[in-house]
C-alpha positions, 0 to 999 in steps of 0.5 A: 086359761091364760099362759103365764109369760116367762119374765126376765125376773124369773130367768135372773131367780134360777140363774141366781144373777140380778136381772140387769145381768139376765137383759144385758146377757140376752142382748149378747153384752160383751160386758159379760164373761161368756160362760155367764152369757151361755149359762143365761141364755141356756136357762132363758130356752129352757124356761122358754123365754120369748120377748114381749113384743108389746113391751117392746112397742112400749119402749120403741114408742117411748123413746119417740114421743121423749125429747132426745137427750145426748146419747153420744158420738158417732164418727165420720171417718173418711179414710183420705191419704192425701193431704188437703184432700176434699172432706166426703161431707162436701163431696156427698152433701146429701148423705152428710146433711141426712145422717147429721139430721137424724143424729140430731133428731136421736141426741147424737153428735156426729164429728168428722174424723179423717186419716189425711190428719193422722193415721187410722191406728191414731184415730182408733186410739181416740175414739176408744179414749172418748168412747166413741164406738159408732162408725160411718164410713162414707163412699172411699175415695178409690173404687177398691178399698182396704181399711185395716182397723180394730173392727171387733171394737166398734159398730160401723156402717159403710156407704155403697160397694167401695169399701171391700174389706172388710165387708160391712153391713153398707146402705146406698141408693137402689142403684138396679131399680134406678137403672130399670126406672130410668131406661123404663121412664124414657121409653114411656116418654116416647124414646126408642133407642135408648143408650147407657153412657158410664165410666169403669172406675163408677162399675166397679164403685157401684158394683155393676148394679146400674149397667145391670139394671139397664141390661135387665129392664131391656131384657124384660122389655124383649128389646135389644139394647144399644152397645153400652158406652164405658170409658176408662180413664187410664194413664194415656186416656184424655178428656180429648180421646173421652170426646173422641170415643163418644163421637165414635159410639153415637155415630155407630149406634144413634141413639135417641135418648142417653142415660148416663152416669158420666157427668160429661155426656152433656158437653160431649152432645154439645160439642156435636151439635146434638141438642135435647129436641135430637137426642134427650139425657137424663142422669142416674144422679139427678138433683131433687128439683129437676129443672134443666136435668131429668133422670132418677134422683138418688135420695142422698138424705134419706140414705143418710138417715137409713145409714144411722138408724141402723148404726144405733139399731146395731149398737143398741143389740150390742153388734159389734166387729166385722158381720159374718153376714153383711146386709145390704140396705137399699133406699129407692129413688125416684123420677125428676122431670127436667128439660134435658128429657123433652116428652115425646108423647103423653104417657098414659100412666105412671112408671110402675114401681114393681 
């Protein structure tokens, strides 16, 4: 025989509220005294009330198949303290151009709001006048970063490990995997002696993933590797003791093939005499065509839509304020061939995934 499923409608009888009272109290709603939510929710356990996950399909699949409607806006907050300083939509186009893609796509407006204009106290006061309840937080402009807002009040989202407090749930590349394809995509293609160039301002932006992977995959392949290059662009640091520190470092280890983070290994090889047939590069940020540059293209855009797919996820739970458990949500990239890394043999098979 058949069990009958306990109902929202019989919840919202023995409490004796309407059920729009029982859904919004089951969602946490803070539009609810908390006595009222605790007594509902009370009542929803002892009826031994579970959701209908096949209702719950229905409605999923409803929204998809329903052409979107403005459901409102989220705001982009770049927490800029200088003036005239460049906008994070220009300087991470890819994540700019997936989240407004995927607003688009859900009926939603993003807009661009930054504290070089005014301060984070202004704009929060705005975006409670308009009603505007979703943040995004794009890469800070220092590596440690402190916001210091009314979070209780909204849903928001971080890219990537720079924003330190509050800790926010945050969504970046895969950046360990990416490390550990790149180092095993250029082994396959024939390179021994495989060297890590980066900057310590990136280690700590990136939280140490990409040195970690590379230190890793070596491991796994029980091989030892090469003395990491990392830079630090101190007061009395150059671009001129950069070029000097790097000669020194590829005269000592010889390496045949560099993975980098640094956008200026290039020059510095170039400037050696050291072209790709003597020692071939590929970046942890490579573009998706490939082309002239090899390496691991982080899939920028599809971050960005990740990124807004869980900032609605979280504002239709009601999920508001600073998390006690952050999440951390990881996007996988992906090889790109490019000149910069000549094949030195045919690999047999592709990198695995694992």
């Amino acid at each position: 025989m058949a069990v009958r499923r306990v109902s929202q409608k019989n919840i919202a009888e023995a409490a004796g509220v309407h059920v729009t009272t029982v859904s919004l109290a089951l969602r946490n709603s803070k539009s609810l005294l908390p006595e009222t939510r605790e007594k509902i929710q009370r009542i929803a356990r002892e009826l031994g009330y579970q959701p209908d996950p096949m209702l719950s399909a229905l409605t999923v699949y409803r929204k998809k198949v329903q052409m979107p409607y403005f459901q409102g806006t989220i705001a982009w907050l770049d927490n800029l303290k200088k003036s005239g300083a460049k906008p994070s939509s220009k300087v991470f186009p890819e994540y700019w151009a997936g989240a407004r893609e995927r607003c688009e796509e859900l009926g939603y407006h993003i807009e661009e709001f930054s504290s070089s204009d005014m301060s984070l106290t202004r704009i929060s006061n705005i975006l409670k006048a308009r009603g505007i309840s979703c943040i995004l937080l794009p890469p800070q402009p220092r590596q440690v970063a402190h916001m210091r807002m009314d979070w209780e009040n909204y849903c928001a989202l971080s890219f990537g490990f720079s924003l330190t407090h509050p800790r926010l749930h945050l969504v970046t590349n895969a950046q360990y995997r990416a490390a550990r394809l790149a180092v095993r995509t250029v082994r396959r293609y024939g390179y021994r002696r495989i060297g890590l160039v980066t900057l310590d301002e990136i280690e700590v932006r990136t939280d140490h993933n990409f040195s970690s992977g590379y230190l890793a995959e070596h491991r796994l392949g029980d091989r030892k590797p090469l003395p990491i290059f990392e830079y630090s662009y101190g007061k009395a640091a150059s671009r001129r003791s950069y070029a000097k520190e790097f000669a020194k470092w590829f005269r000592n280890n010889q390496p045949d093939a560099i993975i980098y983070l640094d956008n200026d290994v290039p020059n510095a090889l170039r400037a050696l005499g050291v072209g790709p047939d003597m020692c071939g590069h590929a970046s942890l940020a490579a573009p998706a065509e490939g082309g002239e540059l090899a390496g691991v293209h982080q899939n920028g855009k599809l971050v960005g839509r990740t990124a807004v797919d869980y900032l609605v996820d979280m504002y239709n739970r009601n999920e508001r304020g600073v998390p006690q458990t952050p999440f951390r949500l990881l996007v996988e990239g992906y090889w790109v061939d490019g000149e910069s890394l000549p094949r030195r043999v045919v690999p047999s098979r592709t990198a695995p995934a694992d």
